[in-house]
C-alpha positions in Angstrom: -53.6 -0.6 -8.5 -54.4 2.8 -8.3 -52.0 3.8 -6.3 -49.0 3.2 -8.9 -50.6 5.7 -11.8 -48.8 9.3 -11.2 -51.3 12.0 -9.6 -53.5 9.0 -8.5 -55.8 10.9 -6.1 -56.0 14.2 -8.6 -57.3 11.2 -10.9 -59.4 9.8 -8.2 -60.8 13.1 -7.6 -61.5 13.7 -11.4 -63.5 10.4 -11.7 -66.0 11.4 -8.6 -66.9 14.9 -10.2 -66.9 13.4 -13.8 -69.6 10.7 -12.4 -71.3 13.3 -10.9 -72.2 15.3 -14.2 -72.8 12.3 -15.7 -75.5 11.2 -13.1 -77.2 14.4 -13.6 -77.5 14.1 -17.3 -74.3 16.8 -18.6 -73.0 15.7 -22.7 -70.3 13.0 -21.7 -67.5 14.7 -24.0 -68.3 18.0 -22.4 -68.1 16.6 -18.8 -64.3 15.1 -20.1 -62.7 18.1 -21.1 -64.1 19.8 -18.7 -63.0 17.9 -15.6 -59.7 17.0 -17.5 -59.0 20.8 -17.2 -60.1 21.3 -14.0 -57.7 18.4 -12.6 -55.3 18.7 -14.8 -55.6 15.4 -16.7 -52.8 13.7 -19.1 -54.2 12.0 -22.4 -54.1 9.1 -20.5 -55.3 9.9 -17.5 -58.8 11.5 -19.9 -58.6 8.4 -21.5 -58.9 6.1 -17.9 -62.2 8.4 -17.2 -63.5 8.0 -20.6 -63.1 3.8 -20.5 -63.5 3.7 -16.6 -66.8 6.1 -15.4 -70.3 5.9 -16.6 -73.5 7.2 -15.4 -75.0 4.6 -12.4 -77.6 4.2 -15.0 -75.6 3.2 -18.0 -73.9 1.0 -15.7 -76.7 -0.8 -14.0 -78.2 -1.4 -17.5 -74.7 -3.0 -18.5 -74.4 -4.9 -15.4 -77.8 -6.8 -15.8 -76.5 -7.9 -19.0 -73.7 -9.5 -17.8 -73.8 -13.7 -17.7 -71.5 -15.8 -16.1 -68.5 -18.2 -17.8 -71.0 -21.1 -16.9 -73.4 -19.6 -19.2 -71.4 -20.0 -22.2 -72.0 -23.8 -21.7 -73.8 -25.1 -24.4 -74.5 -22.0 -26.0 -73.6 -20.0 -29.2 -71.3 -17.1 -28.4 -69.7 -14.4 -30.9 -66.1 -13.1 -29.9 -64.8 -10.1 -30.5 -61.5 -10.9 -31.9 -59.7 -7.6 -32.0 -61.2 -6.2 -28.6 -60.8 -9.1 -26.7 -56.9 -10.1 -27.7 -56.0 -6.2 -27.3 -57.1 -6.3 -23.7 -55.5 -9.8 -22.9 -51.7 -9.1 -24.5 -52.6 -5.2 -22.8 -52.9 -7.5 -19.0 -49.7 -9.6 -20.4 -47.8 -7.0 -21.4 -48.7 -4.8 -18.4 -50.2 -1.7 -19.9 -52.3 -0.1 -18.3 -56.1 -1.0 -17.9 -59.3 0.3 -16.3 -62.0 -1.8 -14.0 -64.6 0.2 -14.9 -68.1 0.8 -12.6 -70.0 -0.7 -15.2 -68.5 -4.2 -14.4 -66.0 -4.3 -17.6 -62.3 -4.4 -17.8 -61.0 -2.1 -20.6 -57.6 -1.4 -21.8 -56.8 2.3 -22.5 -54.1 1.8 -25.6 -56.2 3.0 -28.6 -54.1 0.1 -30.6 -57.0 -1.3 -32.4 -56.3 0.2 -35.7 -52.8 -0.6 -35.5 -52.4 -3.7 -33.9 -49.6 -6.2 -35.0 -49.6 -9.9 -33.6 -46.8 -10.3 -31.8 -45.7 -13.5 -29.4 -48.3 -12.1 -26.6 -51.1 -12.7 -29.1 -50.2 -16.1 -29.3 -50.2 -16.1 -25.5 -53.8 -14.0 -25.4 -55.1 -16.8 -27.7 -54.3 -19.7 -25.9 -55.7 -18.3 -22.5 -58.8 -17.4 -24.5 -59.2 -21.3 -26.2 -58.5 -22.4 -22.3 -61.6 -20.8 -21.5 -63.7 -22.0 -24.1 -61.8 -25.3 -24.1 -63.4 -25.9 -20.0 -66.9 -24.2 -20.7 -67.5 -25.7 -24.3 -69.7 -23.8 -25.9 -72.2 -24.9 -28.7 -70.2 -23.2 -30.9 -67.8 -20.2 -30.8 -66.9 -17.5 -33.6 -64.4 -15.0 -33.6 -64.6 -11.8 -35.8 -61.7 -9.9 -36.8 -62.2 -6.2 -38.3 -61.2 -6.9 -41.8 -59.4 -3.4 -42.5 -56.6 -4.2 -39.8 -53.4 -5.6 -41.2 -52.9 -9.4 -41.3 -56.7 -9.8 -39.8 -57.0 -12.7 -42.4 -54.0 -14.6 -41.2 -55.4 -14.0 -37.8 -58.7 -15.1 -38.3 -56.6 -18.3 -39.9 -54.3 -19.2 -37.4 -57.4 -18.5 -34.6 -59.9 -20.8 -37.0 -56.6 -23.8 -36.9 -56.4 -23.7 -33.0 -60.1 -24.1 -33.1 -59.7 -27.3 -34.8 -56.6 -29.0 -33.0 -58.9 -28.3 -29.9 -61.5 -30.2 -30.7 -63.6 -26.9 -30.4 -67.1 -26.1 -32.9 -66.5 -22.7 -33.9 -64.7 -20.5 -36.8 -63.0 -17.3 -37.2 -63.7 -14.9 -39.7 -61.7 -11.1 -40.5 -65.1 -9.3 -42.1 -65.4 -5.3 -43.1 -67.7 -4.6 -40.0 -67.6 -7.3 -37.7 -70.0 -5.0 -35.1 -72.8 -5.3 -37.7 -72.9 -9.6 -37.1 -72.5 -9.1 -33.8 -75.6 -6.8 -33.3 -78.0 -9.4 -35.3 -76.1 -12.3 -32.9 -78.6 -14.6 -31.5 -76.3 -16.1 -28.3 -73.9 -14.4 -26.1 -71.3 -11.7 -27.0 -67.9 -11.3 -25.7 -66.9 -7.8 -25.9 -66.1 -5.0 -23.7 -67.3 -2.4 -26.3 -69.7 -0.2 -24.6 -71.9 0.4 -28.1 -71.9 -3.5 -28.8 -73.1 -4.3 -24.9 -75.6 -1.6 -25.0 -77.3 -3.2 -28.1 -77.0 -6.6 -26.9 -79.0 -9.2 -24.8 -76.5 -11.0 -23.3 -72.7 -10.3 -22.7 -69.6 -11.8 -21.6 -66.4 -10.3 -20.6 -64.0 -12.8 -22.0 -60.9 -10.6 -21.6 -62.0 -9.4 -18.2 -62.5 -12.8 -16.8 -59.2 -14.1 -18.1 -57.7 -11.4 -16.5 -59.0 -11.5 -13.6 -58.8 -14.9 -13.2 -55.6 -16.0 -14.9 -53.2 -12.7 -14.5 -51.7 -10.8 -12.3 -52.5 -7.3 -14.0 -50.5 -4.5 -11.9 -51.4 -2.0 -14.1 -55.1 -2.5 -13.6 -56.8 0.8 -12.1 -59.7 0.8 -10.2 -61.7 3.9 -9.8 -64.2 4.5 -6.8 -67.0 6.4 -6.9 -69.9 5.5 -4.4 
């Protein structure tokens, strides 16, 4: 909730003048600094505006690209390994995370580059398998950025639980993992505003299981209309 971040209505404040330049067209990392200043922002609290608040037209266009879980039935979809574990074990471990007005949930950690897997991985990946284990999907594949440590034994372990499930997919740790998902053909399930942008059809795997399956305290919403 918002009301449990530290200077929640300067940040509440922030988000409604940061929209409001960005409605009207101002450079987004411009509008940032700018309203950070003026409010007095943290790191963090730039950081919840930078995940969280996007131009109405951004988000609309986002939005309409949004599919349902039922969707995934039957289907191929592409996972984004490392954003969609980092935001799950971020709900689990109760750092904090942004429902951003374009529909997404985002974490604000900045881990990807140096993530480690730790127990709440193992947790992160068996809520994610209990999704796809109900909706069954044609066929799933995860893809791990290569250049993060241990990605390989990831993408392993991942491609194993796969198989004791019963589930028609693979997981793979590959140098540029946003590359495959760009040319994907089914859904993708990612929260990475450049992938969803590019892409037809989106899921919001981690969002969902949060949502759904978690009770995320440290989940701050931000209103502006």
């Amino acid at each position: 909730m918002l009301s449990t971040i530290p200077g929640s209505e300067r940040l509440q404040g922030a988000a409604i003048d940061f929209h409001y330049l960005l409605n009207r067209g101002y450079p987004r990392k411009t509008s940032l600094e700018l309203i950070g200043n003026r409010y007095g922002l943290s790191f963090d609290q730039r950081h919840i505006l930078h995940r969280g608040i996007f131009s109405d037209s951004d988000a609309k266009a986002r939005k309409g690209k949004k599919v349902s879980l039922q969707r995934l039935c039957n289907r191929k979809v592409a996972i984004d390994g490392h954003n969609v574990l980092i935001t799950v074990e971020a709900a689990l471990a109760g750092r904090p995370l942004v429902s951003s007005n374009d529909g997404f949930i985002r974490d604000i950690s900045g881990l990807s580059g140096n993530f480690r897997k730790t127990n709440l991985t193992d947790e992160a990946i068996h809520l994610v398998l209990d999704v796809l284990r109900k909706v069954r999907p044609l066929h799933s594949l995860f893809l791990f950025d290569a250049p993060i440590s241990k990605s390989g034994l990831l993408a392993y372990e991942v491609r194993e639980q796969l198989r004791k499930e019963g589930l028609h997919g693979d997981a793979l740790a590959i140098k540029v993992p946003e590359k495959v998902l760009l040319e994907f053909s089914g859904i993708v399930a990612t929260s990475d505003t450049a992938i969803i942008d590019r892409s037809e059809a989106v899921f919001d795997l981690a969002g969902s299981i949060i949502r759904n399956r978690i009770r995320a305290g440290s989940l701050v919403t931000l209103k502006v209309s």
